[in-house]
C-alpha atoms as a printed R data frame, in Angstrom:
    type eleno elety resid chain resno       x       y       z
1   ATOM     1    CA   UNK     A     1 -53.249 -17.992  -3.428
2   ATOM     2    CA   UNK     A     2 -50.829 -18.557  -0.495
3   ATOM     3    CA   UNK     A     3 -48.507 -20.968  -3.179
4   ATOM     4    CA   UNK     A     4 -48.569 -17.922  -5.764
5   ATOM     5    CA   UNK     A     5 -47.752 -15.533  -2.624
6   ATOM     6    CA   UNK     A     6 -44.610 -17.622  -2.293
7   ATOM     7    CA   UNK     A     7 -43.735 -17.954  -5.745
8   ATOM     8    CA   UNK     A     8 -43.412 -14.200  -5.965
9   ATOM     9    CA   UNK     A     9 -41.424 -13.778  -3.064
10  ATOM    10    CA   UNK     A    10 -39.248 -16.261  -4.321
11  ATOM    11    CA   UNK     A    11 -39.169 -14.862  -7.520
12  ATOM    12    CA   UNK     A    12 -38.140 -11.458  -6.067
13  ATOM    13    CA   UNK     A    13 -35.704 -13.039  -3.845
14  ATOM    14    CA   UNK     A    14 -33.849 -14.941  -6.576
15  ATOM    15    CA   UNK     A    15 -33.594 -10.676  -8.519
16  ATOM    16    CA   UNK     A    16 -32.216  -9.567  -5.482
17  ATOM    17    CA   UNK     A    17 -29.320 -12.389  -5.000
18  ATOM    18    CA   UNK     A    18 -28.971 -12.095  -8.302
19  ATOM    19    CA   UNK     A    19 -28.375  -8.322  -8.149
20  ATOM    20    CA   UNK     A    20 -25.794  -8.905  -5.254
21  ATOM    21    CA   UNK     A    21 -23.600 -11.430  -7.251
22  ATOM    22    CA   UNK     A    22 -23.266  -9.010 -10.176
23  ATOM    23    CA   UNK     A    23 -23.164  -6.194  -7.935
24  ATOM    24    CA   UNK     A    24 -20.149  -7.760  -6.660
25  ATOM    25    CA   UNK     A    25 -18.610  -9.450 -10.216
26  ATOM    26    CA   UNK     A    26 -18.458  -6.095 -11.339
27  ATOM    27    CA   UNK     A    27 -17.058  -4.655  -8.313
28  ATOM    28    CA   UNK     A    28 -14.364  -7.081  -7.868
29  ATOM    29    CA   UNK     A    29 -13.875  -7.798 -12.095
30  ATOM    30    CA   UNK     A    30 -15.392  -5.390 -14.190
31  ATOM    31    CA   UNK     A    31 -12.195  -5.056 -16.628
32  ATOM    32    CA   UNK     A    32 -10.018  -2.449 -15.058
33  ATOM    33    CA   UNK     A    33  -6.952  -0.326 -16.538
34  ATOM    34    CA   UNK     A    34  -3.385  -1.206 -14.916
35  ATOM    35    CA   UNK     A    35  -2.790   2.139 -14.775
36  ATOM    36    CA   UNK     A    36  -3.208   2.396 -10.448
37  ATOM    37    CA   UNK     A    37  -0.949  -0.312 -10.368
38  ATOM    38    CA   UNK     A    38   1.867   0.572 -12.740
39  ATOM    39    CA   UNK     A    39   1.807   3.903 -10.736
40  ATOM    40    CA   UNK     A    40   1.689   2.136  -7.533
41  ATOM    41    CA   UNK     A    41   4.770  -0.352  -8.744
42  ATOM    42    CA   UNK     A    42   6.848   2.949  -9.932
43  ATOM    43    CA   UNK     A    43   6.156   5.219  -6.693
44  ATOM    44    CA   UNK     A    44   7.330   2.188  -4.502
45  ATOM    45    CA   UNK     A    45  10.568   1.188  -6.541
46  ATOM    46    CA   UNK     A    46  11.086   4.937  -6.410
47  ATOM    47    CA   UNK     A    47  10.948   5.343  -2.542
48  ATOM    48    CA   UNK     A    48  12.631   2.208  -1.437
49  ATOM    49    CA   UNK     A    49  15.562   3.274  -3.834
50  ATOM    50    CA   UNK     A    50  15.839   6.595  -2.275
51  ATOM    51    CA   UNK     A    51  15.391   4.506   0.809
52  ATOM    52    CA   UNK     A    52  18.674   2.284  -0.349
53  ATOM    53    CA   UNK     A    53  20.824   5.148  -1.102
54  ATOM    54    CA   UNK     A    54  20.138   6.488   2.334
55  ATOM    55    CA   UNK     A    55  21.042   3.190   4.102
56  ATOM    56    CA   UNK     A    56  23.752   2.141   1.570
57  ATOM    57    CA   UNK     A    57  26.519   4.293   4.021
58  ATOM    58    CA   UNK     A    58  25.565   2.169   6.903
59  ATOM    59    CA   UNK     A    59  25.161  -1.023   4.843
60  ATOM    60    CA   UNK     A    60  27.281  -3.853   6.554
61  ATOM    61    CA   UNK     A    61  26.700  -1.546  10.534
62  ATOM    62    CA   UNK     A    62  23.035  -2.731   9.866
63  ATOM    63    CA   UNK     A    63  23.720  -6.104   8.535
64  ATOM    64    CA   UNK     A    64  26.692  -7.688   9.445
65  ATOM    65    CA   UNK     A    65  27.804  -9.650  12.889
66  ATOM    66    CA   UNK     A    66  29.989  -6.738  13.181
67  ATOM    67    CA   UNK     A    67  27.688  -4.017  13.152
68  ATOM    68    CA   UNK     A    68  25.913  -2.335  15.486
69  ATOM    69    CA   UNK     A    69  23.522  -5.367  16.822
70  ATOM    70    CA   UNK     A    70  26.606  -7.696  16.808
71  ATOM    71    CA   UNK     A    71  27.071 -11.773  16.754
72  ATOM    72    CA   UNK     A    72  24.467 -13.363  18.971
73  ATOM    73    CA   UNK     A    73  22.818 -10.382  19.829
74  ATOM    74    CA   UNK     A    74  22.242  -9.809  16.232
75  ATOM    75    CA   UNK     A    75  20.757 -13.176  16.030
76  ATOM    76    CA   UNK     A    76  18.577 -12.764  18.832
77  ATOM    77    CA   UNK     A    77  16.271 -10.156  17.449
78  ATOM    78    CA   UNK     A    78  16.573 -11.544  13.828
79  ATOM    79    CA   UNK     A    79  13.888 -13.742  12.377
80  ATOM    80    CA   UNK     A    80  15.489 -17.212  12.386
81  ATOM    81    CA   UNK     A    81  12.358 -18.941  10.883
82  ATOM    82    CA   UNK     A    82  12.051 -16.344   7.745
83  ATOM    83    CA   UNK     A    83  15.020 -15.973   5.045
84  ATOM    84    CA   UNK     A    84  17.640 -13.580   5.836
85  ATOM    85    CA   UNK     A    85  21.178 -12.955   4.633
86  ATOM    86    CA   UNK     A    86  22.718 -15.208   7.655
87  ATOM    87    CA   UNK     A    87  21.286 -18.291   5.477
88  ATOM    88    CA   UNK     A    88  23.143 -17.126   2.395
89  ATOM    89    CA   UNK     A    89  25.976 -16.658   4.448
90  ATOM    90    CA   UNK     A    90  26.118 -20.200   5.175
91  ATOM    91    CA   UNK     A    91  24.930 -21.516   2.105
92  ATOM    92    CA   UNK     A    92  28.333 -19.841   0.342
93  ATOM    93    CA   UNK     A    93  30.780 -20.494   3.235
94  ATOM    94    CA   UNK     A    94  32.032 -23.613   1.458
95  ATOM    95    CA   UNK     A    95  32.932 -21.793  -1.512
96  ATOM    96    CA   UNK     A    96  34.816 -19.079  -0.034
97  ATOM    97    CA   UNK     A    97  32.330 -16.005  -0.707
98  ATOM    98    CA   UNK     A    98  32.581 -14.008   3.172
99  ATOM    99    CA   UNK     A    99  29.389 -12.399   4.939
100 ATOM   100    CA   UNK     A   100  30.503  -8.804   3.860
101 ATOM   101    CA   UNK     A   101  30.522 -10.017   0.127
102 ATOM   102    CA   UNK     A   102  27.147 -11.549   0.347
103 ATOM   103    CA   UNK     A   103  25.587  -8.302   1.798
104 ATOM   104    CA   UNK     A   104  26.931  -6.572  -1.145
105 ATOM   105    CA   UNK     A   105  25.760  -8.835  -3.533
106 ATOM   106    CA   UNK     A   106  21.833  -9.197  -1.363
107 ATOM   107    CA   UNK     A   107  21.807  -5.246  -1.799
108 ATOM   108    CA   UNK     A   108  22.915  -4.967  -5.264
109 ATOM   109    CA   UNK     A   109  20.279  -7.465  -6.311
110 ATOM   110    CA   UNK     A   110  17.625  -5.708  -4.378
111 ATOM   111    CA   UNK     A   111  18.421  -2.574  -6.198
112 ATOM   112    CA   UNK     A   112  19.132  -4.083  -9.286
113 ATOM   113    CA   UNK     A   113  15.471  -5.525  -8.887
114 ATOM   114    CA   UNK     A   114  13.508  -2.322  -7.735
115 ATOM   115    CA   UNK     A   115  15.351  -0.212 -11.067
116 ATOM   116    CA   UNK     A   116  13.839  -3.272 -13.064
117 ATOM   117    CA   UNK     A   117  10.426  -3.151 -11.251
118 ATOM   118    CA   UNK     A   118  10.678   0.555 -11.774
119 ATOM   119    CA   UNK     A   119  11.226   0.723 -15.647
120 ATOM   120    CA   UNK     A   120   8.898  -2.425 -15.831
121 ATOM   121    CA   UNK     A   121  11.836  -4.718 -17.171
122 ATOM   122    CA   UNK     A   122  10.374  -8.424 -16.753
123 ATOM   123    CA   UNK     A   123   8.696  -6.905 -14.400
124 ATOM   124    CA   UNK     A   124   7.565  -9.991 -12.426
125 ATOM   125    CA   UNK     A   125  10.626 -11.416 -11.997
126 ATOM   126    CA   UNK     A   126  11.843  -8.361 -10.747
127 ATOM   127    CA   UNK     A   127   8.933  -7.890  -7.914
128 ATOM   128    CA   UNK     A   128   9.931 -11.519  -7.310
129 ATOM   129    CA   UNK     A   129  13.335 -10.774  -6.713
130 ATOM   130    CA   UNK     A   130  12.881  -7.622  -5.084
131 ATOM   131    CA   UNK     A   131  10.547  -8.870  -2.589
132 ATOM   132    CA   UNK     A   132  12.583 -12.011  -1.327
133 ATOM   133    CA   UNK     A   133  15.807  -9.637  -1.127
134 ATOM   134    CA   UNK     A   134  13.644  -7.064   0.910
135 ATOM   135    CA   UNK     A   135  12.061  -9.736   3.409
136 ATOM   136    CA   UNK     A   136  15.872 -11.329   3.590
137 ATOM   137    CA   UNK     A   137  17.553  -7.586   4.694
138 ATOM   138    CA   UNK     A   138  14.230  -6.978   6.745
139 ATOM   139    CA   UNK     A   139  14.742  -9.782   8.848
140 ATOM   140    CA   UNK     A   140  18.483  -9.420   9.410
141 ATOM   141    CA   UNK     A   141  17.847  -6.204  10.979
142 ATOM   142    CA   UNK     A   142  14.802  -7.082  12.480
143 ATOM   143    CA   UNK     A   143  15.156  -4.686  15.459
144 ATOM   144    CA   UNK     A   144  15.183  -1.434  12.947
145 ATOM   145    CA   UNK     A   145  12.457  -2.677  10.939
146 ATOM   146    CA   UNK     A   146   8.937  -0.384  11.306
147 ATOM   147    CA   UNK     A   147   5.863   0.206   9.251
148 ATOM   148    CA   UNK     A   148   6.935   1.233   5.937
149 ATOM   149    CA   UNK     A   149   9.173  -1.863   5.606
150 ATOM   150    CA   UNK     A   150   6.082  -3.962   6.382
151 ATOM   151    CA   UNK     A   151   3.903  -2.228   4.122
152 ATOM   152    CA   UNK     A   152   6.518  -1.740   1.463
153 ATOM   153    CA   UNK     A   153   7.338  -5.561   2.076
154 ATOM   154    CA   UNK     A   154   3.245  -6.655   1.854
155 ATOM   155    CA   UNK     A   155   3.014  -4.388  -1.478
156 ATOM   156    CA   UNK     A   156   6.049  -6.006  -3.173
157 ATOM   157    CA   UNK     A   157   4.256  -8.792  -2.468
158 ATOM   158    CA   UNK     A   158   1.260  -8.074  -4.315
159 ATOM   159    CA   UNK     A   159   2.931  -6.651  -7.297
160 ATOM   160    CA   UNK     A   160   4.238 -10.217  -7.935
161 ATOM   161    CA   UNK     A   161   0.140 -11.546  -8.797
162 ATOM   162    CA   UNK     A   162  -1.197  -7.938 -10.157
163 ATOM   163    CA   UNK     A   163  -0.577  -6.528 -13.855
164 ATOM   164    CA   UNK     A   164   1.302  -3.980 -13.041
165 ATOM   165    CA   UNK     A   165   3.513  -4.497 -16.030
166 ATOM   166    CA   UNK     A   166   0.684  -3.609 -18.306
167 ATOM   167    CA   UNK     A   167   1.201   0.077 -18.046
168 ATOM   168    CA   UNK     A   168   4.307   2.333 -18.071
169 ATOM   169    CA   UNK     A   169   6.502  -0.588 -18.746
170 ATOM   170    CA   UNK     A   170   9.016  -1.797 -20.803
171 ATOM   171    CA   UNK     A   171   7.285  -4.647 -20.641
172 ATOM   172    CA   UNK     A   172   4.343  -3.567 -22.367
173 ATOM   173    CA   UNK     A   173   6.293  -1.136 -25.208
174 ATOM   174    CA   UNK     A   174   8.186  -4.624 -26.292
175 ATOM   175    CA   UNK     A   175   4.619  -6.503 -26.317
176 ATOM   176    CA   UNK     A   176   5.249  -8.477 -23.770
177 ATOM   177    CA   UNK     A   177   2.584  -8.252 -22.366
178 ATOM   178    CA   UNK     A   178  -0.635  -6.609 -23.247
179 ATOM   179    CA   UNK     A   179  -2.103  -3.371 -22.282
180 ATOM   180    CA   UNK     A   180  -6.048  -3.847 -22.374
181 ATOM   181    CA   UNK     A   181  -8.418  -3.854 -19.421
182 ATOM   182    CA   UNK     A   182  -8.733  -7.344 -17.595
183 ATOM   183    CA   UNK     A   183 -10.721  -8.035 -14.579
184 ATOM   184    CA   UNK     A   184  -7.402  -9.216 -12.861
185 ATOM   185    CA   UNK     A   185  -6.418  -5.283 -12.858
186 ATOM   186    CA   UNK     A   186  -9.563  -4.695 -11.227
187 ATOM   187    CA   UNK     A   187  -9.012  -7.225  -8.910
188 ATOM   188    CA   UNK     A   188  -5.973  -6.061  -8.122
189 ATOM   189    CA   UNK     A   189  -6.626  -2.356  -7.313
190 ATOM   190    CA   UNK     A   190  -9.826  -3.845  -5.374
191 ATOM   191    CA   UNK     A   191  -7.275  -5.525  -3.054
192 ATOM   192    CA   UNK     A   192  -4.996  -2.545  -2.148
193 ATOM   193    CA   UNK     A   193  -7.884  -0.700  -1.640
194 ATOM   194    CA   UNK     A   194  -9.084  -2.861   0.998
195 ATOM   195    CA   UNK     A   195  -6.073  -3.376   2.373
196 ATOM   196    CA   UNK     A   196  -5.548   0.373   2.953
197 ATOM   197    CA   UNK     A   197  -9.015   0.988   4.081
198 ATOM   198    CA   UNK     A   198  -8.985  -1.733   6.628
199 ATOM   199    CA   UNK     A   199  -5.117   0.010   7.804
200 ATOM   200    CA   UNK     A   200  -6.607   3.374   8.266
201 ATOM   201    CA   UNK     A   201  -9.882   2.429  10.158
202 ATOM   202    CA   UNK     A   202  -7.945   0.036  12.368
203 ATOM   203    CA   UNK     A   203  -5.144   2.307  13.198
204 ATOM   204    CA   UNK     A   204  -7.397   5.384  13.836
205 ATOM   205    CA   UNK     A   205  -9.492   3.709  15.858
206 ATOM   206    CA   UNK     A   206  -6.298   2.099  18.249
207 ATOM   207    CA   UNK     A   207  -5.815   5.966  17.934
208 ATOM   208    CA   UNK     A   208  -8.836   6.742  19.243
209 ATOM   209    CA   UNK     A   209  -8.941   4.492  22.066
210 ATOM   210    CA   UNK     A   210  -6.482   6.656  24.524
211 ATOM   211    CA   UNK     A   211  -6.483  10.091  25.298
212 ATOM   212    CA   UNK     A   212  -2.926  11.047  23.823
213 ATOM   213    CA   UNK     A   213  -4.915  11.847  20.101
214 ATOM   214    CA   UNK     A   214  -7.688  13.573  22.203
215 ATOM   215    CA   UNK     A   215  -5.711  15.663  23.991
216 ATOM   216    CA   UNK     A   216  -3.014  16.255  22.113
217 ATOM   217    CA   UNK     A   217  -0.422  14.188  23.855
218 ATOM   218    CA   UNK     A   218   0.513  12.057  21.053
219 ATOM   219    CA   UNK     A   219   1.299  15.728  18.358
220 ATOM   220    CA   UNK     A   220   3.224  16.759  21.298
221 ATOM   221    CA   UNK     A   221   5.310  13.386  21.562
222 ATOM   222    CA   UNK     A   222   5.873  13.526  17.918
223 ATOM   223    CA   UNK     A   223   7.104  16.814  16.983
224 ATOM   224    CA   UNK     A   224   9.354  17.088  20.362
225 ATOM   225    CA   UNK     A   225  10.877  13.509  21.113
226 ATOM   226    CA   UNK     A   226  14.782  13.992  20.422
227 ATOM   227    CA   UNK     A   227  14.755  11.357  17.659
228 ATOM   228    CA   UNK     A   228  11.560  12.615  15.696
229 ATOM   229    CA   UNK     A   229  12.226  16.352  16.629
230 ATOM   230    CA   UNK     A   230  13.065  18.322  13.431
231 ATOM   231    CA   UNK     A   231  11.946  21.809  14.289
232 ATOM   232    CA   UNK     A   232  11.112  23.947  17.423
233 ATOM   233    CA   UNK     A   233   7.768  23.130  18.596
234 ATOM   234    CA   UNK     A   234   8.086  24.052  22.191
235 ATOM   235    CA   UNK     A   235   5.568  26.895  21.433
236 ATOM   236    CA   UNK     A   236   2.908  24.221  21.264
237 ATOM   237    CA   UNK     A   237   2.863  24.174  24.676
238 ATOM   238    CA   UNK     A   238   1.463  28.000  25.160
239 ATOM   239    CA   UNK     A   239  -1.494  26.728  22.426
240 ATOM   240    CA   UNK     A   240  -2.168  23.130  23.765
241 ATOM   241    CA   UNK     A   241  -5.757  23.744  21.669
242 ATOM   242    CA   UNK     A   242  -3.716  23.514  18.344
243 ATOM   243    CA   UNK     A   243  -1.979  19.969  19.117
244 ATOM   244    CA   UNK     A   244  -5.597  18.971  20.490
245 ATOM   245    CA   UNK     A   245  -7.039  19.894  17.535
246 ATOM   246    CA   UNK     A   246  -4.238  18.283  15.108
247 ATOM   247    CA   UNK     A   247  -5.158  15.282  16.881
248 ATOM   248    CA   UNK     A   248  -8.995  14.988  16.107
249 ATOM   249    CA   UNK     A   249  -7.784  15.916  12.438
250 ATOM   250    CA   UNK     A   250  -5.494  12.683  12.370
251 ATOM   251    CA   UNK     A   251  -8.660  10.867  13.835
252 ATOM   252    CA   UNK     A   252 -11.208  11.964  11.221
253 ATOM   253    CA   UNK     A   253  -8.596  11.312   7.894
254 ATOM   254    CA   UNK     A   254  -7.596   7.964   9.584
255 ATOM   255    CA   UNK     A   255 -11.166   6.520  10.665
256 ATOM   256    CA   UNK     A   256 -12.935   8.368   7.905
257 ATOM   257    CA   UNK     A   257 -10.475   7.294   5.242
258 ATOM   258    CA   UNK     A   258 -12.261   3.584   4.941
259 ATOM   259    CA   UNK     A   259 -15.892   5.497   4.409
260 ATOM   260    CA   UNK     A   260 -15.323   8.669   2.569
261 ATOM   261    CA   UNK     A   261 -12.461   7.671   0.545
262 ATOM   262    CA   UNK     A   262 -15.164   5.751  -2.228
263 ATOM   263    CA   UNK     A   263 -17.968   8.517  -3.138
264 ATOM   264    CA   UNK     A   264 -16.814  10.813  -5.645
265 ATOM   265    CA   UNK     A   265 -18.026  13.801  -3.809
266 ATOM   266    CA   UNK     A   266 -15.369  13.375  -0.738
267 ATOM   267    CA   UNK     A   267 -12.561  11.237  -2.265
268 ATOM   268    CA   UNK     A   268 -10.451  13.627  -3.848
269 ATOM   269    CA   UNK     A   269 -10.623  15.532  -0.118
270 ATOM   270    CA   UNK     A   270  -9.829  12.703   1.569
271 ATOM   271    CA   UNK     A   271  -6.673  11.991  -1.253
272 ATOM   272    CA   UNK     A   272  -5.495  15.374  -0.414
273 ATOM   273    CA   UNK     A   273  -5.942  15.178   3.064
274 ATOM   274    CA   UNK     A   274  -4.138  11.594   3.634
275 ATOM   275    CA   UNK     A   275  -1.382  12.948   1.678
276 ATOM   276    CA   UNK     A   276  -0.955  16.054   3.797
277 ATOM   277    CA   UNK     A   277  -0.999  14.059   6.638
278 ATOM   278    CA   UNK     A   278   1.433  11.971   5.403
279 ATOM   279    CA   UNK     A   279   3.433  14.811   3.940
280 ATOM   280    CA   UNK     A   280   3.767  16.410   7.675
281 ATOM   281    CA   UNK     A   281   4.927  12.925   8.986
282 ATOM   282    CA   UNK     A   282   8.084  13.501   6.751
283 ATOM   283    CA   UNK     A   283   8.672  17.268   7.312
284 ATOM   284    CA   UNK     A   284   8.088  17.406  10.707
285 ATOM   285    CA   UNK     A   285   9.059  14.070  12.546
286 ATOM   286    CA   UNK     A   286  11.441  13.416   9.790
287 ATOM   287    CA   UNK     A   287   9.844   9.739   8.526
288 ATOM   288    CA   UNK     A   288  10.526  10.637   5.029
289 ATOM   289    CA   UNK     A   289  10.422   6.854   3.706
290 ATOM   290    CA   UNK     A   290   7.240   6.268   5.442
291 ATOM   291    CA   UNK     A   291   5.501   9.579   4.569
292 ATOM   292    CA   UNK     A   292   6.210   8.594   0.765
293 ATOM   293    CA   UNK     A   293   5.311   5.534   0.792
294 ATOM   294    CA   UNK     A   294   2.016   6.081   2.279
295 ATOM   295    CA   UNK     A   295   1.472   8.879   0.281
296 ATOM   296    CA   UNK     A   296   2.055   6.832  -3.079
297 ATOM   297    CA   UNK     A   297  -0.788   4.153  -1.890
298 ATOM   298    CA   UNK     A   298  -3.260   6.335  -1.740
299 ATOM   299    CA   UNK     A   299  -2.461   8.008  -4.742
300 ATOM   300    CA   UNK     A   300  -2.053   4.975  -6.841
301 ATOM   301    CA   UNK     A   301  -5.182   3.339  -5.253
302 ATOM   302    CA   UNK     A   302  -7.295   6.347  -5.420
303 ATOM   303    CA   UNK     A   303  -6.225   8.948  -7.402
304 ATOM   304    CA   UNK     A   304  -5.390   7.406 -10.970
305 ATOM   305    CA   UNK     A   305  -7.777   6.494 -13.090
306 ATOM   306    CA   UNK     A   306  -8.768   2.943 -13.467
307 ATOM   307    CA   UNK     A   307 -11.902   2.842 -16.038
308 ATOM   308    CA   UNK     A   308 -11.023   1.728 -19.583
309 ATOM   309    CA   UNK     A   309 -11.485   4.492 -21.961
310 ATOM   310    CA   UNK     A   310 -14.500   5.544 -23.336
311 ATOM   311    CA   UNK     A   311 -16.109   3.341 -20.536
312 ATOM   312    CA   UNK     A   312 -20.011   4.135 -20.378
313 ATOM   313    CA   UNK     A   313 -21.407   1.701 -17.678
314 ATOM   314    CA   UNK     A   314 -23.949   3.319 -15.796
315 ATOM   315    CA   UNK     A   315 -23.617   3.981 -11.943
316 ATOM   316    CA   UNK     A   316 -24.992   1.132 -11.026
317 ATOM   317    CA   UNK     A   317 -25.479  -1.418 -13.570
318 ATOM   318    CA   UNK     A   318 -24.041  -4.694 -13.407
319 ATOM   319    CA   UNK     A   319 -22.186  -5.432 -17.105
320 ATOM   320    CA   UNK     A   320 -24.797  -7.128 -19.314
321 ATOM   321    CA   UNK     A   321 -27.663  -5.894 -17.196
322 ATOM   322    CA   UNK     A   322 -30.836  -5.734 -18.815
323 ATOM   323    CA   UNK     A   323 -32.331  -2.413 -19.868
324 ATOM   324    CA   UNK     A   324 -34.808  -2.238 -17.805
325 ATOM   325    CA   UNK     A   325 -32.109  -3.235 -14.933
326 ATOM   326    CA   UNK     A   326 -29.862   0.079 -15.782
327 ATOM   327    CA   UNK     A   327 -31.504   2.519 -13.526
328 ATOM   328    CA   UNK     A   328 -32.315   0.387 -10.837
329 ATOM   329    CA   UNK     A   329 -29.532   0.883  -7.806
330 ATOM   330    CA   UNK     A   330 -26.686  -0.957  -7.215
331 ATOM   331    CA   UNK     A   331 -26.037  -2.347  -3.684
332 ATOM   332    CA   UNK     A   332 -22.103  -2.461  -4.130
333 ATOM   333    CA   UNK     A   333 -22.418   0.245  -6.472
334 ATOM   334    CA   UNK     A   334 -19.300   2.990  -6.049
335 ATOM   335    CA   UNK     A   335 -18.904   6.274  -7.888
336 ATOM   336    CA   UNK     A   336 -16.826   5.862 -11.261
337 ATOM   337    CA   UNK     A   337 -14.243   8.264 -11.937
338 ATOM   338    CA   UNK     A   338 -10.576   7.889 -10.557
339 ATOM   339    CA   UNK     A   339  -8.913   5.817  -8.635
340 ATOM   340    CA   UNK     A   340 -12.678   3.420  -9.010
């Protein structure tokens, strides 16, 4: 009695794992359109071009010896163990090509490479090119980088291993490559996901460990330090309640993002709201680059569809399930619809 006690539970154990591991095959490769990624590979060639024509003026102040951060100073707060142009510099001394011509050439490459990555024109190559260029410019100026180069950086990055190229490319209209669902798309749009999740519900939570976001503080500091200040806020101050209160806001979308941002019931809130946020980031402390970028994650990640069409799978069930397995739940089990 006790041995066929034990064989049951056993039994029943062996469903459940079982469950788990294709709970989590089809969350992590249940074939996937590239659609989320083709729009997150066109929304960040889009920004970090508008970001190069805004920086183009001040090209060789930010990158050569002679710029602002000059000679050894310049060298001191430059990343000496990653690429950067000062290597090219002295790889082409010998044949005559100057610094100033190799910054040209470094940023007409990395443009060259984010209108490629853009239109999807061998579009890994380009991701490859653009993200070596953009790591070798980020850490010649080292001292002005911040977090959209890192996060643009990290996402170039990924766009060299993910099929991005399978929708709204070139690429794909020349059949280069093919446009049907494969579990490395899903895989793929699983990581950034993560990645963002883990961003938000890390950062709010270093949020929420001081009282600036509690109080208000850190709204205040934002809108009214000289170099974020782009309007007159100073009327904050006779409503401290409202900069209190834009603070728990930020708190909730940054710390709720990794929780609420899955169920289809909140997520198109929470898309809207991360975006806003985002959106007032640019407007009002004048971060446009950032703001955008941000804002085109979450979109891409969450708000495009990613389920093949005519896709049927119940909530739920694991692909190939048994019938009787359909209706059972799913402990990895998230809401189809967009952006799943």
């Amino acid at each position: 009695m006790n041995g066929q006690a034990i064989d049951l539970r056993a039994t029943a154990a062996g469903r459940g794992l079982t469950r788990v591991l294709r709970s989590i095959e089809r969350f992590a490769f249940a074939p996937a359109s590239a659609a989320p990624l083709a729009a997150l590979r066109v929304g960040l060639a889009a920004v970090l071009l508008l970001q190069a024509a805004l920086v183009a003026p001040a090209l060789y102040e930010l990158y050569g010896r002679s710029g602002i951060l000059q000679g050894p100073l310049r060298d001191m707060f430059a990343r000496t163990e990653l690429p950067r142009i000062g290597w090219a510099v002295a790889l082409l001394a010998p044949l005559g090509v100057g610094e100033d011509s190799v910054i040209l050439g470094t940023g007409v490459i990395y443009v060259l490479a984010l209108a490629a990555l853009l239109v999807g024109w061998w579009t890994r190559t380009a991701a490859v090119v653009a993200w070596l260029t953009h790591l070798m410019l980020m850490m010649t100026a080292n001292s002005t980088v911040y977090g959209a180069d890192s996060f643009a950086n990290i996402f170039l990055f990924y766009l060299i291993w993910m099929p991005s190229a399978a929708a709204f490319s070139l690429d794909r209209r020349l059949g280069r490559v093919e446009g049907a669902p494969t579990p490395g798309a899903r895989l793929g749009l699983r990581v950034v996901q993560l990645h963002l999740c883990i961003a938000y519900l890390t950062g709010g939570l270093g949020k929420a460990v001081g009282e600036q976001w509690w109080n208000g503080e850190a709204i205040w500091r934002s809108v009214m330090l000289p170099e974020y200040r782009q309007l007159d806020f100073s009327w904050l101050a006779s409503h401290p309640w409202l900069a209190a209160a834009m603070g728990w806001t930020v708190l909730l979308v940054e710390i709720g993002y990794a929780f609420l941002i899955w169920p289809r019931r909140t997520r198109r809130a929470w898309v809207v709201a991360t975006v806003a946020m985002h959106a007032g980031i640019a407007l009002f402390m004048g971060l446009l680059v950032f703001g955008a970028i941000m804002a085109v994650f979450t979109i891409a990640a969450f708000a495009v569809p990613s389920e093949p069409p005519g896709a049927t799978a119940v909530a739920g069930a694991a692909p190939g399930a048994r019938p009787e397995e359909r209706g059972r739940s799913d402990p990895l089990a998230v809401d189809e619809g967009e952006g799943s």
